[in-house]
C-alpha positions as CSV (number, residue, x, y, z in Angstrom):
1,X,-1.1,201.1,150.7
2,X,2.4,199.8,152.6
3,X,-0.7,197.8,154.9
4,X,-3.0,196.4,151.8
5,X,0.2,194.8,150.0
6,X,1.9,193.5,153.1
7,X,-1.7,191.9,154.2
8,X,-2.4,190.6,150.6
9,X,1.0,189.2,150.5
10,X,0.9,187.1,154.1
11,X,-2.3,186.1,152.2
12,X,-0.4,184.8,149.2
13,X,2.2,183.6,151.7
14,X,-0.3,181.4,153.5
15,X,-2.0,179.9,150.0
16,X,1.1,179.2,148.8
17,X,2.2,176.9,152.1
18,X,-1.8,175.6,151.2
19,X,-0.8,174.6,147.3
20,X,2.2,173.0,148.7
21,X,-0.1,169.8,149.5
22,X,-2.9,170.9,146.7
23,X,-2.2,170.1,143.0
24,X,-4.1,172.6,142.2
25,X,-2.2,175.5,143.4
26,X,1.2,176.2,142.6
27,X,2.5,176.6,146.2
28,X,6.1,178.1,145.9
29,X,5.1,181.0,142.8
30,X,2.0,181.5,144.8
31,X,4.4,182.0,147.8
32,X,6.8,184.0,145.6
33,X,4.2,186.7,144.8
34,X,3.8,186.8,148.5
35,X,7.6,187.9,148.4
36,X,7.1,190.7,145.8
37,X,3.7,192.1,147.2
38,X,6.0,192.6,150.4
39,X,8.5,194.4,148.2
40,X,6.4,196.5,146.3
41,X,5.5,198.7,149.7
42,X,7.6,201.7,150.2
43,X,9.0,200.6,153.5
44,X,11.2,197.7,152.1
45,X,14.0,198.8,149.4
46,X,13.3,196.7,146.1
47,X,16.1,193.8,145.8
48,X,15.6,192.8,142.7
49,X,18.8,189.9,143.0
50,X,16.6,188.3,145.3
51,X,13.5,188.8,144.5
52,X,14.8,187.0,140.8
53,X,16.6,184.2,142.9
54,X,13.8,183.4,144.9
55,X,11.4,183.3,141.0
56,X,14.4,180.9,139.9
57,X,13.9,179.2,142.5
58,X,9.9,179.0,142.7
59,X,9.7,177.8,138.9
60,X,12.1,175.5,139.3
61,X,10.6,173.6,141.9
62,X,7.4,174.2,139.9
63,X,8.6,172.3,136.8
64,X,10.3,170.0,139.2
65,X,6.6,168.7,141.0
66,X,5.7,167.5,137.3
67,X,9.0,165.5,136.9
68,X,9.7,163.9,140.6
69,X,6.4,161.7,140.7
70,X,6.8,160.7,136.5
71,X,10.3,159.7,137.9
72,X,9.2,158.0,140.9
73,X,6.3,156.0,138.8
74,X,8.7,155.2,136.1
75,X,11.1,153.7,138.5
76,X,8.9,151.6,140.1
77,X,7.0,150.4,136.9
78,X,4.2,152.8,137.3
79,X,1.9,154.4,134.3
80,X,0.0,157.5,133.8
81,X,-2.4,155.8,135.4
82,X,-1.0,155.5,138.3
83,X,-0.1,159.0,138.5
84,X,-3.5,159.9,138.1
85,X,-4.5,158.0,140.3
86,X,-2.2,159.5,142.8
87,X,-3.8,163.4,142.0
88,X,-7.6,161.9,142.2
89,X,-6.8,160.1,145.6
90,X,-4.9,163.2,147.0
91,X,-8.2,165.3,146.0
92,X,-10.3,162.3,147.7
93,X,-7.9,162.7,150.6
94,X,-8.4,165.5,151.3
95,X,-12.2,166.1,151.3
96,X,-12.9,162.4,153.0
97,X,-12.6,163.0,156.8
98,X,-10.4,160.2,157.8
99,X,-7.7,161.0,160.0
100,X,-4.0,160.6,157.2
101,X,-6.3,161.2,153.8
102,X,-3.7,163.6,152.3
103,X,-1.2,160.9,152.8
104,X,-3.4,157.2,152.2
105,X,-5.7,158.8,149.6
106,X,-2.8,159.6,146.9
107,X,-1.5,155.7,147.7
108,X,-4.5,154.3,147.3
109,X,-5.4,156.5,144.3
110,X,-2.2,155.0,142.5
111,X,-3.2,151.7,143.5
112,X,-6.6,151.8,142.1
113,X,-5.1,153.4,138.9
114,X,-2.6,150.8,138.1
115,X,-5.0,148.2,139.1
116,X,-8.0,149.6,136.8
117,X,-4.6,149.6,133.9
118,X,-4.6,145.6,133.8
119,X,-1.5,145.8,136.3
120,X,-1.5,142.3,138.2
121,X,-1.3,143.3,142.6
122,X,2.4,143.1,142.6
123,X,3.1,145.1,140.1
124,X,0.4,147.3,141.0
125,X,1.7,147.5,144.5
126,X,5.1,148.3,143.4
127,X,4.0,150.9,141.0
128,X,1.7,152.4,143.2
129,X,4.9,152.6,145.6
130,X,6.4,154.6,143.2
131,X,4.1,156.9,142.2
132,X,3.0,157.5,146.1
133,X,6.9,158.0,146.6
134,X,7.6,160.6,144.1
135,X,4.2,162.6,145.2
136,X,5.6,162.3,148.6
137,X,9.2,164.0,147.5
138,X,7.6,166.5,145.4
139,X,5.7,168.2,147.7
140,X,7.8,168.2,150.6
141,X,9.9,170.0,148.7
142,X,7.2,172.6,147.6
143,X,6.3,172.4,151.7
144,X,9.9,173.3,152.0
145,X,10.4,176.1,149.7
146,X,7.4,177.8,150.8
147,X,8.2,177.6,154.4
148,X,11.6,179.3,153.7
149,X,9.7,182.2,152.0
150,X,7.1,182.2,154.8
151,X,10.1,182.9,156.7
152,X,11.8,184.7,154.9
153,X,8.2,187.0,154.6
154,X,8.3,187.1,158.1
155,X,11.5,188.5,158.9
156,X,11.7,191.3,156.6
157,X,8.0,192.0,157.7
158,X,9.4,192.5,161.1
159,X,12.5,194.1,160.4
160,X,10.2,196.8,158.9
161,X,7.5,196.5,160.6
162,X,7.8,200.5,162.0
163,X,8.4,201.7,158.6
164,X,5.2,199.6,157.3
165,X,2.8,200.7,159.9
């Protein structure tokens, strides 16, 4: 059993670095259940202080992926439809294959979506800056946080790795 939850956990591990770029997914909980899959084998002694800092930590950035971009298009003049904008072009982004679609898709999205709001192309530009900006911080910070736990995976996985196999 110690083998099925420390495999299903690298697997939430691994989506959760994934839904650090997708807005679909919610990278750093994902991540997290990768952390307590790991800690519900036998071999690793349950520690719950962390496992509850590391949850803190997770939904914080979370909630914190919905704020950074409103702040970032708010800043910079943006709308909602900017921000949408930002989410369709980050989808577009990533299924078109052109070489930087994860990072020109969700600018251009913005763009487009202030543009298609009345915005004149300064203003547009500007806002589309803004939303493209806060997108931007918000998930490297979700890439962040879920590297840490991928680490942080790894080394208690092979600290135990005799007791888990």
């Amino acid at each position: 059993m110690d083998i099925f939850l420390t495999i299903l956990g690298f697997l939430f591990i691994i989506v959760g670095l994934i839904g650090s770029f997708l807005p679909i997914l919610p990278g750093p909980p994902l991540s997290w259940v990768g952390l307590l899959l790991l800690y519900l084998t036998d071999a690793i002694p349950n520690n719950w202080t962390f496992l509850s800092i590391t949850l803190a930590i997770a939904l914080l950035v979370f909630a914190l992926d919905y704020v950074i971009p409103a702040i970032g298009a708010k800043r910079f003049g943006g709308t909602k439809a900017g921000m949408i904008g930002t989410t369709i072009g980050l989808i577009v982004g990533i299924i078109a294959p052109i070489p930087g679609g994860i990072i020109i898709g969700p600018f251009v999205g913005a763009l487009l979506g202030e543009l298609s709001n009345k915005a004149d192309s300064k203003t547009a530009l500007k806002a589309a800056f803004g939303s493209f900006l806060g997108f931007i911080t918000g998930t490297f910070i979700k890439f962040i946080v879920a590297i840490i736990y991928f680490g942080l995976f790894i080394k208690l996985f092979w600290d135990y790795k005799s007791v888990i196999f």
